[in-house]
PDB file of N, CA, C and O in Angstrom:
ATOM      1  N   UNK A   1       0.829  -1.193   0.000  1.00  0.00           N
ATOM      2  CA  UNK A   1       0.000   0.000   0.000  1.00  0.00           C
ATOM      3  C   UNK A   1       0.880   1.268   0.000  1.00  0.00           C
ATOM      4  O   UNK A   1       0.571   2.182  -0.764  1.00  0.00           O
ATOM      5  N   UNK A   2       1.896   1.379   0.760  1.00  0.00           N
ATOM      6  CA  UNK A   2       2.992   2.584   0.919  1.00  0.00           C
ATOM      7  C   UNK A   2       3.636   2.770  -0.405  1.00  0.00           C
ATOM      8  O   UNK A   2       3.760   3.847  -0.989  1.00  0.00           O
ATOM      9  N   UNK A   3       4.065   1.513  -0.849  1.00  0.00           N
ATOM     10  CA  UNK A   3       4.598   1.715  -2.473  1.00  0.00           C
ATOM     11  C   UNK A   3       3.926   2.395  -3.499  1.00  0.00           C
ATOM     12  O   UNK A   3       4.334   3.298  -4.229  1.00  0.00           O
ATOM     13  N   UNK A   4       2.621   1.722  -3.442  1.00  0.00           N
ATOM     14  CA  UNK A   4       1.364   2.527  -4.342  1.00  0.00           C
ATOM     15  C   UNK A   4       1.313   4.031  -3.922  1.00  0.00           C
ATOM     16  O   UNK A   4       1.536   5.024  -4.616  1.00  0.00           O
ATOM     17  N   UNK A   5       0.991   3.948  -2.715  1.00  0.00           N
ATOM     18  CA  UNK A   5       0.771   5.791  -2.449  1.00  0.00           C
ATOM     19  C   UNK A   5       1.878   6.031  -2.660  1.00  0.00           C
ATOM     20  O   UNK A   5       1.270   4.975  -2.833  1.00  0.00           O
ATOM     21  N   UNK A   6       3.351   6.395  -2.926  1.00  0.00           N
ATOM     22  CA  UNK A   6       4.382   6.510  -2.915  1.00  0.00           C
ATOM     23  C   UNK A   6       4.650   6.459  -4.694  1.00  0.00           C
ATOM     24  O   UNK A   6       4.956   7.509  -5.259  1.00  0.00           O
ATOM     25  N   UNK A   7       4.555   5.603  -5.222  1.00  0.00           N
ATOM     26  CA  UNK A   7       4.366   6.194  -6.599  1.00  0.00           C
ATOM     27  C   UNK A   7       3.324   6.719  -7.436  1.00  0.00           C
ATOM     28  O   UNK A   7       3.520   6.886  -8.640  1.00  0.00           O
ATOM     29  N   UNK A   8       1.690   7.127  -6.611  1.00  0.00           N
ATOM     30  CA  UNK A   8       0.968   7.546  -7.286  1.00  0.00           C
ATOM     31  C   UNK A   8       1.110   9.187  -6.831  1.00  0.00           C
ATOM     32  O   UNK A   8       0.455  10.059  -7.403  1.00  0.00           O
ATOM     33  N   UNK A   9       2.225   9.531  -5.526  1.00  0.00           N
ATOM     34  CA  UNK A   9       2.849  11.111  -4.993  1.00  0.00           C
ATOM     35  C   UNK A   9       3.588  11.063  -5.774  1.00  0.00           C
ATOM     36  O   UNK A   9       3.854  12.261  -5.669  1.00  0.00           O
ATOM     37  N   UNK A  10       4.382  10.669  -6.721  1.00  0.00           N
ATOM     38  CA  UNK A  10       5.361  11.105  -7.344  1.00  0.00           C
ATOM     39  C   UNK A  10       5.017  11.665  -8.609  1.00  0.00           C
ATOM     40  O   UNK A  10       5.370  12.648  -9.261  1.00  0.00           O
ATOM     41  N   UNK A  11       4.189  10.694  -8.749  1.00  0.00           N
ATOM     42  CA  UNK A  11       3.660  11.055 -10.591  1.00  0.00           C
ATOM     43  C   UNK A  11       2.453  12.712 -10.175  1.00  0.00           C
ATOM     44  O   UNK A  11       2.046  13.691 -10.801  1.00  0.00           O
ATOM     45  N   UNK A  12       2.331  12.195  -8.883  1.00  0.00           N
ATOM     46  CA  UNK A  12       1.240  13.936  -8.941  1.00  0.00           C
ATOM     47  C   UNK A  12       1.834  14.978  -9.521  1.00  0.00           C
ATOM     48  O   UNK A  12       1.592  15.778 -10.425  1.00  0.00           O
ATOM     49  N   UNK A  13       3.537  14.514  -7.967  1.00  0.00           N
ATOM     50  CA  UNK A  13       3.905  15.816  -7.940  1.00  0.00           C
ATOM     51  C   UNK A  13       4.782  16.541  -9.302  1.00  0.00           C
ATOM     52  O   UNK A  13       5.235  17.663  -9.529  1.00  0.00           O
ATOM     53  N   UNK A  14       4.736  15.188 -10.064  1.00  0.00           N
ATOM     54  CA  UNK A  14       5.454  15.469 -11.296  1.00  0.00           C
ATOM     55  C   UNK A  14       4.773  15.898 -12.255  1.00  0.00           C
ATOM     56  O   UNK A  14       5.404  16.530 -13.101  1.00  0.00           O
ATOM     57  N   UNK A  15       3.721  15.770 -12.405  1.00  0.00           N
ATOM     58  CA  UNK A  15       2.433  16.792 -13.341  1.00  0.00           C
ATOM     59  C   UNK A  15       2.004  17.612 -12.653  1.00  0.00           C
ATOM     60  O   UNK A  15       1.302  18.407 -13.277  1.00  0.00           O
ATOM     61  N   UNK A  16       2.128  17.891 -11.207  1.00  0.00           N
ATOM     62  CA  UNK A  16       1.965  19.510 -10.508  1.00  0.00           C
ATOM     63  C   UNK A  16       3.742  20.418 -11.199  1.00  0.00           C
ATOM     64  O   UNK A  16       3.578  21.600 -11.502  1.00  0.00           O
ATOM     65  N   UNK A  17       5.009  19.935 -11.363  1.00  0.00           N
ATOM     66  CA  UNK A  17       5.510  20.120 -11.396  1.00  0.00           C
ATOM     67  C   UNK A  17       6.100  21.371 -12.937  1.00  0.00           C
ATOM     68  O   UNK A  17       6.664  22.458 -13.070  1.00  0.00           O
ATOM     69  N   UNK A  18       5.236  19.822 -14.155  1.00  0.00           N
ATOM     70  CA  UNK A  18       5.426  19.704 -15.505  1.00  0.00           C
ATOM     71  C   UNK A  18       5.543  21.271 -15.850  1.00  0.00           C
ATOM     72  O   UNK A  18       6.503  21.737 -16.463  1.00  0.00           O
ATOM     73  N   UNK A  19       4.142  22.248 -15.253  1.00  0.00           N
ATOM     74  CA  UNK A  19       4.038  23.378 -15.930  1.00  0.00           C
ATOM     75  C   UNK A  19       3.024  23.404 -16.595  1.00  0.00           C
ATOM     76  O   UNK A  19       2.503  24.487 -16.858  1.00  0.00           O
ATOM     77  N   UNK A  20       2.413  22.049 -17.096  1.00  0.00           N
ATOM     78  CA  UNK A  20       1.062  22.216 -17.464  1.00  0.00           C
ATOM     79  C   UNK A  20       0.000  22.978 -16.672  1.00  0.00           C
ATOM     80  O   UNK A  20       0.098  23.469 -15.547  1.00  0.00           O
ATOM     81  N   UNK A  21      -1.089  22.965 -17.558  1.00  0.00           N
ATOM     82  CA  UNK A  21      -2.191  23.227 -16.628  1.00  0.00           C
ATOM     83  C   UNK A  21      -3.162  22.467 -16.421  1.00  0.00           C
ATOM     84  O   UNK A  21      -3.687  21.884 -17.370  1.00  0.00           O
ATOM     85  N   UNK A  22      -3.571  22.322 -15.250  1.00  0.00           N
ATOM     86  CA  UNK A  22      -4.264  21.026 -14.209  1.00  0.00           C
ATOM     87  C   UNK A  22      -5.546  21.345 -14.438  1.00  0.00           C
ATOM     88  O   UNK A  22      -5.736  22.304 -15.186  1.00  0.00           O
ATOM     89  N   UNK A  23      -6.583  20.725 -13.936  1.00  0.00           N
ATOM     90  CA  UNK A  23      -8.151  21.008 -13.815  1.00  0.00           C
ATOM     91  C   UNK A  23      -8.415  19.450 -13.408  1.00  0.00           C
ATOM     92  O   UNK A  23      -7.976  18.334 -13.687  1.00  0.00           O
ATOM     93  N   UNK A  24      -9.597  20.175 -12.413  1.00  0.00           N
ATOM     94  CA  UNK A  24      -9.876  18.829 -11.856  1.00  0.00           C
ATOM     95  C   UNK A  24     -11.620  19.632 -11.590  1.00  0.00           C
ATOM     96  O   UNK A  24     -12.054  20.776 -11.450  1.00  0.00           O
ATOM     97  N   UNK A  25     -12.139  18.331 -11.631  1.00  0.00           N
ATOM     98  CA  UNK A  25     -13.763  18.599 -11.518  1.00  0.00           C
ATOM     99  C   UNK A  25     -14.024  19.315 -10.505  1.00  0.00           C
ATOM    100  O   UNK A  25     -13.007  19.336  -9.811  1.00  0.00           O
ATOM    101  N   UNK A  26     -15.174  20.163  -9.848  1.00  0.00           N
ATOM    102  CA  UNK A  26     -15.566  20.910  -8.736  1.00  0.00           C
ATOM    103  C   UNK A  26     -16.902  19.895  -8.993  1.00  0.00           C
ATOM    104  O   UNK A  26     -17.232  19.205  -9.957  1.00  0.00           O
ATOM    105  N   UNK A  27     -17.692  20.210  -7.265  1.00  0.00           N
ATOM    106  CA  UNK A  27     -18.563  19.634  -7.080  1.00  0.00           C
ATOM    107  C   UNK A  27     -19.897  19.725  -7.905  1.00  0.00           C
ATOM    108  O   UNK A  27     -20.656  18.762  -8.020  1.00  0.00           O
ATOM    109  N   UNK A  28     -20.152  21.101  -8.539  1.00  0.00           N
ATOM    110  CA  UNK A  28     -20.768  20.964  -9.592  1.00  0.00           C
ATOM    111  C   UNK A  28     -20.825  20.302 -11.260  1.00  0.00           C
ATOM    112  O   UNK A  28     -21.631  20.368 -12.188  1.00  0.00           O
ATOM    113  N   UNK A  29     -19.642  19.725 -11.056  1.00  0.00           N
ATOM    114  CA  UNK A  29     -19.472  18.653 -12.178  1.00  0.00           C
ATOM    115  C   UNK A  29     -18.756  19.492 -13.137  1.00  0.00           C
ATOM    116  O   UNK A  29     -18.546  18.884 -14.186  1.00  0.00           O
ATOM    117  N   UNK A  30     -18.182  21.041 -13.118  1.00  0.00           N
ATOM    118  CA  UNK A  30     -17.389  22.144 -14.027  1.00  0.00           C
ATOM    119  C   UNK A  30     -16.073  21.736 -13.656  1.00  0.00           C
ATOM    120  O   UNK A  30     -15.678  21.562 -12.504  1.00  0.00           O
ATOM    121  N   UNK A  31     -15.303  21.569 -14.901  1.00  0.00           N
ATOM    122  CA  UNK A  31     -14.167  21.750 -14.741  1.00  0.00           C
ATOM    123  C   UNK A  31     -13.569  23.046 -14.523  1.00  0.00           C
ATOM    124  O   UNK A  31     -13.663  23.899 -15.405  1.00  0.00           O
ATOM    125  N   UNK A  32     -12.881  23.318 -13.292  1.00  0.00           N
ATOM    126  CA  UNK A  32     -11.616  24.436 -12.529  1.00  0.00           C
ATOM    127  C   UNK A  32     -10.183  24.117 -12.811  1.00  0.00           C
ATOM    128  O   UNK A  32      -9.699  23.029 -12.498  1.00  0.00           O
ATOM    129  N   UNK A  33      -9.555  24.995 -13.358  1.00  0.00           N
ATOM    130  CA  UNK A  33      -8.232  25.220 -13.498  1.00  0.00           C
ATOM    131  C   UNK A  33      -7.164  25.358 -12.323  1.00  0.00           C
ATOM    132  O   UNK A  33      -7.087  26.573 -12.139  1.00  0.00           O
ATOM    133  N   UNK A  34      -6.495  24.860 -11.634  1.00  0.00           N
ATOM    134  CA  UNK A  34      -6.044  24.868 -10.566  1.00  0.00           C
ATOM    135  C   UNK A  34      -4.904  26.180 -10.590  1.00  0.00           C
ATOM    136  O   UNK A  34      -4.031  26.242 -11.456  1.00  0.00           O
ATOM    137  N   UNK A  35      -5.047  27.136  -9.578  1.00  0.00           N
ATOM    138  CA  UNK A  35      -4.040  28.238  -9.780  1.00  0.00           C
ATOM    139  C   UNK A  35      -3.044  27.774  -9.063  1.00  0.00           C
ATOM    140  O   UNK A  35      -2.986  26.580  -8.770  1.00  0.00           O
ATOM    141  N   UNK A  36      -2.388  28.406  -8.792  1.00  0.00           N
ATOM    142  CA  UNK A  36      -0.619  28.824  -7.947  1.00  0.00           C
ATOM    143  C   UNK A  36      -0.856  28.708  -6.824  1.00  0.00           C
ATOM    144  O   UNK A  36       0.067  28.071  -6.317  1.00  0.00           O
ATOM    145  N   UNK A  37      -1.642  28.982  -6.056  1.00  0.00           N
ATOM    146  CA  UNK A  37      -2.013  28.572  -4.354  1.00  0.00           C
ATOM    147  C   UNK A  37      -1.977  27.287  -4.475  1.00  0.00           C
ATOM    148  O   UNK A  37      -1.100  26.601  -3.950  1.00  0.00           O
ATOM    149  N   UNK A  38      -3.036  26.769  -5.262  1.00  0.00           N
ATOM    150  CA  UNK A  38      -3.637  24.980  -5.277  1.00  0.00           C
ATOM    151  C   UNK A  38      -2.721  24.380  -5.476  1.00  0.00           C
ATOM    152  O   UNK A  38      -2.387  23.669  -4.528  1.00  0.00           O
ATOM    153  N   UNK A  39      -2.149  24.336  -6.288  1.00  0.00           N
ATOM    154  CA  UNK A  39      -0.386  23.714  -7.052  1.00  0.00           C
ATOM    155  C   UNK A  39       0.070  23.727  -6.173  1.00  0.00           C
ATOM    156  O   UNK A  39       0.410  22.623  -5.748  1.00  0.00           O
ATOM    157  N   UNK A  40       0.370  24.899  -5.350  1.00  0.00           N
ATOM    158  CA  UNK A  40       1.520  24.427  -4.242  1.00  0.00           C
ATOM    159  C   UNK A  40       1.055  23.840  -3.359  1.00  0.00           C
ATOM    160  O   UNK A  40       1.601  22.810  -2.962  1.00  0.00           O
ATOM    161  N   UNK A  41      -0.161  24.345  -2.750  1.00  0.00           N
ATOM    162  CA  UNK A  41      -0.741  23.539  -1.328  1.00  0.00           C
ATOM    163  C   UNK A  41      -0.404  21.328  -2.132  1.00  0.00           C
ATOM    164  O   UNK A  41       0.256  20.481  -1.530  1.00  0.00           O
ATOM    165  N   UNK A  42      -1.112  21.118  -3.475  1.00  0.00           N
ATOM    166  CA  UNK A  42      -0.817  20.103  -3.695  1.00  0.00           C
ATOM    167  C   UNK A  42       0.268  19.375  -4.011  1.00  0.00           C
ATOM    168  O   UNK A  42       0.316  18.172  -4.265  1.00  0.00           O
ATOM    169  N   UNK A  43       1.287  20.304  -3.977  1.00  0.00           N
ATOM    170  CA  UNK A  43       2.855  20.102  -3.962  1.00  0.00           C
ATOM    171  C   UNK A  43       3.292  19.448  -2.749  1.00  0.00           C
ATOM    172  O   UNK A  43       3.907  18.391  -2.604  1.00  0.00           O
ATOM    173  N   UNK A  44       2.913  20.172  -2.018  1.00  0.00           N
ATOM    174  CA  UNK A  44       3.521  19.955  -0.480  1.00  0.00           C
ATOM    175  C   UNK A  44       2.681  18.883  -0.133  1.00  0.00           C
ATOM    176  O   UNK A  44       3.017  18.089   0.745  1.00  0.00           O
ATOM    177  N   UNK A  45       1.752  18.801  -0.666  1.00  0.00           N
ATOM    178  CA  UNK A  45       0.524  17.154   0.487  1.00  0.00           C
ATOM    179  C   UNK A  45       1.546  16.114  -0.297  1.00  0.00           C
ATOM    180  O   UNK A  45       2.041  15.160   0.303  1.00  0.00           O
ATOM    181  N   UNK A  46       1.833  16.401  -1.779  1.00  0.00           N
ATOM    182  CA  UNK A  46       2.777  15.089  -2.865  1.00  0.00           C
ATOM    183  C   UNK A  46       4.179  14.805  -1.600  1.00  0.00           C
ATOM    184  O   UNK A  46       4.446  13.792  -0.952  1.00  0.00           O
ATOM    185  N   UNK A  47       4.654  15.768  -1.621  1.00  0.00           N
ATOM    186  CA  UNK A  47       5.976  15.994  -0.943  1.00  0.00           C
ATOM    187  C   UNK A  47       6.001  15.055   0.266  1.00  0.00           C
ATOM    188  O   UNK A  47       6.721  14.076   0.466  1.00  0.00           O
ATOM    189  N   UNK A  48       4.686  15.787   1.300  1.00  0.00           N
ATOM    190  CA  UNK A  48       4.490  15.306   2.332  1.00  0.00           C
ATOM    191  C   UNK A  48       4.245  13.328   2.440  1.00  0.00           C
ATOM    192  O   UNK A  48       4.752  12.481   3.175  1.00  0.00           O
ATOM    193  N   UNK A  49       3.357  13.262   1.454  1.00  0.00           N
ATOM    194  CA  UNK A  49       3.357  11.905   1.286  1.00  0.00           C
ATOM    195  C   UNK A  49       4.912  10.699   0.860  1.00  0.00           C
ATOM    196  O   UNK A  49       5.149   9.539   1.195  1.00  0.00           O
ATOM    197  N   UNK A  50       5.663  11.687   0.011  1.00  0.00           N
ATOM    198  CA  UNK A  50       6.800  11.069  -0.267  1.00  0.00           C
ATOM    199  C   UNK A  50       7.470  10.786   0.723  1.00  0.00           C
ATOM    200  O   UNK A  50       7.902   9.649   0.915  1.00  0.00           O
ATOM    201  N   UNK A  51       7.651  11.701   1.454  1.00  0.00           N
ATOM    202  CA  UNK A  51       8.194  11.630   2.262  1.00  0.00           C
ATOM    203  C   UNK A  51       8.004  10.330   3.666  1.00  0.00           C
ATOM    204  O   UNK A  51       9.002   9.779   4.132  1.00  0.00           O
ATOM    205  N   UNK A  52       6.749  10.055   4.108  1.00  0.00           N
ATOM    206  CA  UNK A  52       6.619   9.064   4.485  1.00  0.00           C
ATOM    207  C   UNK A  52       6.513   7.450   4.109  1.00  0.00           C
ATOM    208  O   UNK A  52       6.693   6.390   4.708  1.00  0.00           O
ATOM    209  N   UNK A  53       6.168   7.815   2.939  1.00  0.00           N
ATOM    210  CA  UNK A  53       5.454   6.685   2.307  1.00  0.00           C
ATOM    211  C   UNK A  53       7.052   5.983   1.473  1.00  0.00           C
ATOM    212  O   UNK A  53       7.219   4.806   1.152  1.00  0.00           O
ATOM    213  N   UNK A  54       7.862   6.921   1.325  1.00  0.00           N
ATOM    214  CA  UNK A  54       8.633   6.365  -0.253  1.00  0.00           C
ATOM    215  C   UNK A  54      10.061   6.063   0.705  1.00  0.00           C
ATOM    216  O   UNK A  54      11.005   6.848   0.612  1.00  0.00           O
ATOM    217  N   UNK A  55      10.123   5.050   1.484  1.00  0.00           N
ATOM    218  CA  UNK A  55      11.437   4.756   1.902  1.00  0.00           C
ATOM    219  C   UNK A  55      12.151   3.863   1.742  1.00  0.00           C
ATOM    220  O   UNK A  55      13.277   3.877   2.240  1.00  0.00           O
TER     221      UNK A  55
END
């Protein structure tokens, strides 16, 4: 299970990383573009997870 979460944080943080641009559904079923706050806050949860999970 640690392996899985551990390489499914990596690949996040590596398409948070890419420079692309992200969008992920909102609860109304619209796709949202994720800005520069979101990216990073989801940087750091990727990070955070690597960090435990990937040893």
């Amino acid at each position: 299970m640690r392996a899985e979460n551990c390489t499914r944080a990596r690949s996040h943080l590596a398409n948070l990383e890419s420079g692309q641009r992200l969008a992920r559904v909102n609860d109304k079923g619209e796709r949202e573009f994720l800005d520069d706050k979101t990216r990073a806050d989801e940087a750091r949860r990727a990070r955070e997870i690597i960090a435990s999970d990937c040893r």
